[in-house]
Residue frames relative to the residue before (quaternion, step in Angstrom):
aa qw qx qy qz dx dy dz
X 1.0000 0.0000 0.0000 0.0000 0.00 0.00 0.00
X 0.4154 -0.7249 0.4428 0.3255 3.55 -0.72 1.07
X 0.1924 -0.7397 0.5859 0.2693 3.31 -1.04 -0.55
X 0.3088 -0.8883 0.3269 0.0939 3.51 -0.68 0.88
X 0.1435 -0.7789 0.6105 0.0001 4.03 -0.33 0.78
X 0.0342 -0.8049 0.5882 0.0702 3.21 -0.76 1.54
X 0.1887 -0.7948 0.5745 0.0522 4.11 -0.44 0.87
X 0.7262 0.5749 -0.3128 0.2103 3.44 -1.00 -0.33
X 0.3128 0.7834 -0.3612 0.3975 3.77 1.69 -0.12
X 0.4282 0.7615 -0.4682 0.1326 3.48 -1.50 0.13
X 0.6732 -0.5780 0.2692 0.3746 3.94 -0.70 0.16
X 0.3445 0.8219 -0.4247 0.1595 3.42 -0.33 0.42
X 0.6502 -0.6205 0.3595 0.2508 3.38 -1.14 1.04
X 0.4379 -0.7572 0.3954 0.2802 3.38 -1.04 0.81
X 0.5159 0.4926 -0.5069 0.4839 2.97 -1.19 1.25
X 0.8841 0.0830 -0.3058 0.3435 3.46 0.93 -0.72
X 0.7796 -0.4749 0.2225 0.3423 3.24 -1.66 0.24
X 0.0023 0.7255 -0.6643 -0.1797 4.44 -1.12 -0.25
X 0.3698 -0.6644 0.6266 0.1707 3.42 -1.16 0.53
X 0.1199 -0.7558 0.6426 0.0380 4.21 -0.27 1.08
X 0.0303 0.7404 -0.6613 -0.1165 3.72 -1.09 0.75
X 0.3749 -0.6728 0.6285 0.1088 3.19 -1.28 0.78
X 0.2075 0.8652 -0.4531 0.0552 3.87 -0.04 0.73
X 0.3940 -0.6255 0.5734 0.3532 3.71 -0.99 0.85
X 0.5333 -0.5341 0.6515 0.0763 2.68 -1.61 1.35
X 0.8298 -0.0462 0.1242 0.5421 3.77 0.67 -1.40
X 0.5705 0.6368 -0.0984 0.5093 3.11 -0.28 0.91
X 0.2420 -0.6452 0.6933 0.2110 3.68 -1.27 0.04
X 0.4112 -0.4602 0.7435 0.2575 3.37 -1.96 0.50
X 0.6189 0.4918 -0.5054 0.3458 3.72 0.29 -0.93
X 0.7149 0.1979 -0.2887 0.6053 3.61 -1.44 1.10
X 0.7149 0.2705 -0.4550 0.4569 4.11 0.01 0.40
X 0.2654 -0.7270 0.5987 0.2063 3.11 -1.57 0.18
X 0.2957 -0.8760 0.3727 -0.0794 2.78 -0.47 1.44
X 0.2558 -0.8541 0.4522 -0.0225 3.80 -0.38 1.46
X 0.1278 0.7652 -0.5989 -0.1985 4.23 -0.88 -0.04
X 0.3007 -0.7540 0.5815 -0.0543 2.93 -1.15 1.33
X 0.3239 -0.8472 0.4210 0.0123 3.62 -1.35 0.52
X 0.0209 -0.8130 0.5816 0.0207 3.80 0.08 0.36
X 0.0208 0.6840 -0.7251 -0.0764 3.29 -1.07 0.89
X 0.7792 -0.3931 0.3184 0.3700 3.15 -2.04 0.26
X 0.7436 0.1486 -0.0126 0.6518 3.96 -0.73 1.02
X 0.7207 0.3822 -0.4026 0.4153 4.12 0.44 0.51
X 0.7010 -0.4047 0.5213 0.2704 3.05 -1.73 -0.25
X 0.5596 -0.5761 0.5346 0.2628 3.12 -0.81 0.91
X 0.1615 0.8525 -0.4965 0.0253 4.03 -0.22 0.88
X 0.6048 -0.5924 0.4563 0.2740 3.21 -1.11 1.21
X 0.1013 -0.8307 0.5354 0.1138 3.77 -0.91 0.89
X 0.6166 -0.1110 0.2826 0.7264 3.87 1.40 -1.27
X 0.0406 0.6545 -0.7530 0.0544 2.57 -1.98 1.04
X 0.0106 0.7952 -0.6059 0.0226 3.25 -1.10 0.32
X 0.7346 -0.6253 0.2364 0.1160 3.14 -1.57 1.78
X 0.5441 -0.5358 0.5499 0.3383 3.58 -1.30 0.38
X 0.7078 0.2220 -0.1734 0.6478 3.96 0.51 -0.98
X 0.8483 0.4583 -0.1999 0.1741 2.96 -1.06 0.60
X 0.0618 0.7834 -0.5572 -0.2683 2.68 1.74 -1.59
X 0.3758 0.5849 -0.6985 0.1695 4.24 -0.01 0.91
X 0.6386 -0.5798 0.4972 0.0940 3.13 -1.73 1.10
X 0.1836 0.7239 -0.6651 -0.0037 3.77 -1.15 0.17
X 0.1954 -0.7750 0.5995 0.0433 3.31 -1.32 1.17
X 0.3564 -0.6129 0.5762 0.4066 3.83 -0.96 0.28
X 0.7049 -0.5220 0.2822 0.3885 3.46 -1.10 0.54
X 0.5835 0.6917 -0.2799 0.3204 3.68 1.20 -0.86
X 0.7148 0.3881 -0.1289 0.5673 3.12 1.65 -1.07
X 0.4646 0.6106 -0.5936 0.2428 3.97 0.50 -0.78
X 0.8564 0.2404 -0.2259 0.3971 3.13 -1.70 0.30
X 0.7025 0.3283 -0.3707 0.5112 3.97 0.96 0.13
X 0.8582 0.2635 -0.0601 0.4364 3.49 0.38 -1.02
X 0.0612 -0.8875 0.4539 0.0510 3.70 -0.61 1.00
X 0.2496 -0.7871 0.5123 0.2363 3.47 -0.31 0.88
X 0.1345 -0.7154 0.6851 0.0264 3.98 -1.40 0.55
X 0.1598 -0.5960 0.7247 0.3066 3.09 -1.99 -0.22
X 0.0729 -0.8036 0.5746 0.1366 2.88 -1.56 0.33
X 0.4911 -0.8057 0.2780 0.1800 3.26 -0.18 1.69
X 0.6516 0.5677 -0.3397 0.3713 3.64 1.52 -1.06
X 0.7321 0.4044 -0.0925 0.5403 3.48 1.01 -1.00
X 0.4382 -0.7959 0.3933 0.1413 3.18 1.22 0.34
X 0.5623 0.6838 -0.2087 0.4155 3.53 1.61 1.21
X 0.2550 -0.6696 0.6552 0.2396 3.82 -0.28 0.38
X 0.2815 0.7413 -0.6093 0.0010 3.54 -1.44 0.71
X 0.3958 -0.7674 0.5015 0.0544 3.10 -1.48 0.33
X 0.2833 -0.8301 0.4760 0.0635 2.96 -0.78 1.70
X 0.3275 -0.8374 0.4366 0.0283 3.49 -0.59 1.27
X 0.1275 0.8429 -0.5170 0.0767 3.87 0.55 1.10
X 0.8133 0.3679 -0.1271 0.4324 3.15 -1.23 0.04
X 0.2984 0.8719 -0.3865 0.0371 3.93 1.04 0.21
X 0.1341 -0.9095 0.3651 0.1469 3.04 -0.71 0.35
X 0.6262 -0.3533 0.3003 0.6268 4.48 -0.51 0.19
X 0.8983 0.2379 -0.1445 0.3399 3.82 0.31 -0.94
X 0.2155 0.6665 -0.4564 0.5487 2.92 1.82 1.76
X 0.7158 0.6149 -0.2330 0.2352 3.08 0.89 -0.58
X 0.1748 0.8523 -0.3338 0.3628 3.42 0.02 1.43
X 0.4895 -0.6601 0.4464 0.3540 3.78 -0.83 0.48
X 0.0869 -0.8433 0.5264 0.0653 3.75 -0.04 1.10
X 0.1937 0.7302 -0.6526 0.0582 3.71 -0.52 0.89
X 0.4185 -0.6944 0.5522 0.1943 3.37 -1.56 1.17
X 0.4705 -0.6584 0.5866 0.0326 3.68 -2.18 0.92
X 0.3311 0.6621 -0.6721 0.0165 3.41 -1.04 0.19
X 0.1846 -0.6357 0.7421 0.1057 2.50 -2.25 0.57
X 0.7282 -0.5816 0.3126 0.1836 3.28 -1.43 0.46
X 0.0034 0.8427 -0.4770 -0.2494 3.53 0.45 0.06
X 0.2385 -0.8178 0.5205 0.0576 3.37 0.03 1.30
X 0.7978 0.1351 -0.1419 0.5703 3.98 1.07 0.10
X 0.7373 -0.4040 0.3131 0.4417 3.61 -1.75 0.46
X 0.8104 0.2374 -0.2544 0.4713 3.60 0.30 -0.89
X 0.4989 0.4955 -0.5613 0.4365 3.99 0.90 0.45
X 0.6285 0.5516 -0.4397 0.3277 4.04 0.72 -0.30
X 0.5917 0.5637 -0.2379 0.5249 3.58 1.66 -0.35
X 0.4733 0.7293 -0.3826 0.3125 3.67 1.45 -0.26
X 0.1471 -0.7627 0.6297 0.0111 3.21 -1.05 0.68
X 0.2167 0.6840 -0.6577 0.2294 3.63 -0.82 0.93
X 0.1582 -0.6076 0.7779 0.0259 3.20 -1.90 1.41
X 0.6991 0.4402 -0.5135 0.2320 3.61 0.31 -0.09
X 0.6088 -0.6128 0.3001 0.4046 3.85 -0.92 0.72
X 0.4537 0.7100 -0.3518 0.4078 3.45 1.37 -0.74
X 0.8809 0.1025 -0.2277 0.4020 3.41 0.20 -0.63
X 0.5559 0.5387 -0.4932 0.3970 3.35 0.58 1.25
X 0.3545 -0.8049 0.4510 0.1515 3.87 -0.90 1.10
X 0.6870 0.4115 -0.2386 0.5493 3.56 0.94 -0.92
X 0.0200 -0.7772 0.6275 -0.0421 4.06 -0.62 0.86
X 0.1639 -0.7593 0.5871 0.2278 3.43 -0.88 0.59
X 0.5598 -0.7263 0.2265 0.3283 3.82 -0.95 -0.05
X 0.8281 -0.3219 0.2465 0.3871 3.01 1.15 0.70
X 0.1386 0.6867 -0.6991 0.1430 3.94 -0.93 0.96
X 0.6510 -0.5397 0.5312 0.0530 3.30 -1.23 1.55
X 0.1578 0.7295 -0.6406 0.1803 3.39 -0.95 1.17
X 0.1699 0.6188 -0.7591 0.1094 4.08 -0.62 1.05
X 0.2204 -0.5853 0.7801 -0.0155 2.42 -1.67 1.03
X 0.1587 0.7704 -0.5378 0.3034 4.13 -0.43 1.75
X 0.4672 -0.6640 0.5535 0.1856 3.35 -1.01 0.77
């Protein structure tokens, strides 16, 4: 079972962009799907992007499309996420999810909800403040 370290967080003015990796400590991502999620202060844990085991196919929650793109990246053995266009109500504890895709049609799975993910990393700081 991998384990997961999320890096790339920090303060920055709105409008511009951060880049969040999500990397296996032990382990491969290959075979996991692999999710980033968000907690602001006094919310719900909310689903932001995930993206498949086969395929590598993206999915955004509507809040993000068109600002924030999610990737793998086979050399470094990491899923990240490129953060454009940010805004004040970006601002949130972002930690990344996988799950295993233990079969042909689990590598095609798609899931924002935290429930159905097993592996959690702890988390990398992101404000976004004038």
């Amino acid at each position: 079972q991998v384990q997961l370290v999320e890096s790339g967080g920090g303060l920055v003015q709105p409008g511009s962009s951060l880049r969040l990796s999500c990397a296996a400590s032990t382990g491969t991502l290959d075979g996991y799907n692999v999710a980033w999620f968000r907690q602001a202060p006094g919310k719900e844990r909310e689903g932001v992007s995930c993206i498949t085991s086969g395929y590598s196919v993206p999915y955004y929650v509507d809040s993000v499309k068109g600002r924030f793109t999610i990737s793998r990246d086979n050399t470094d053995n990491s899923v990240n996420l490129l953060m454009n266009s940010l805004k004040p109500e970006d601002t949130a504890i972002y930690f990344c999810a996988a799950k295993p895709a233990t079969s042909v049609m689990a590598r095609l799975w798609v899931s924002l909800s935290p429930d159905d993910y097993d592996i959690w990393g702890l988390g990398t700081h992101v404000t976004v403040s004038s």
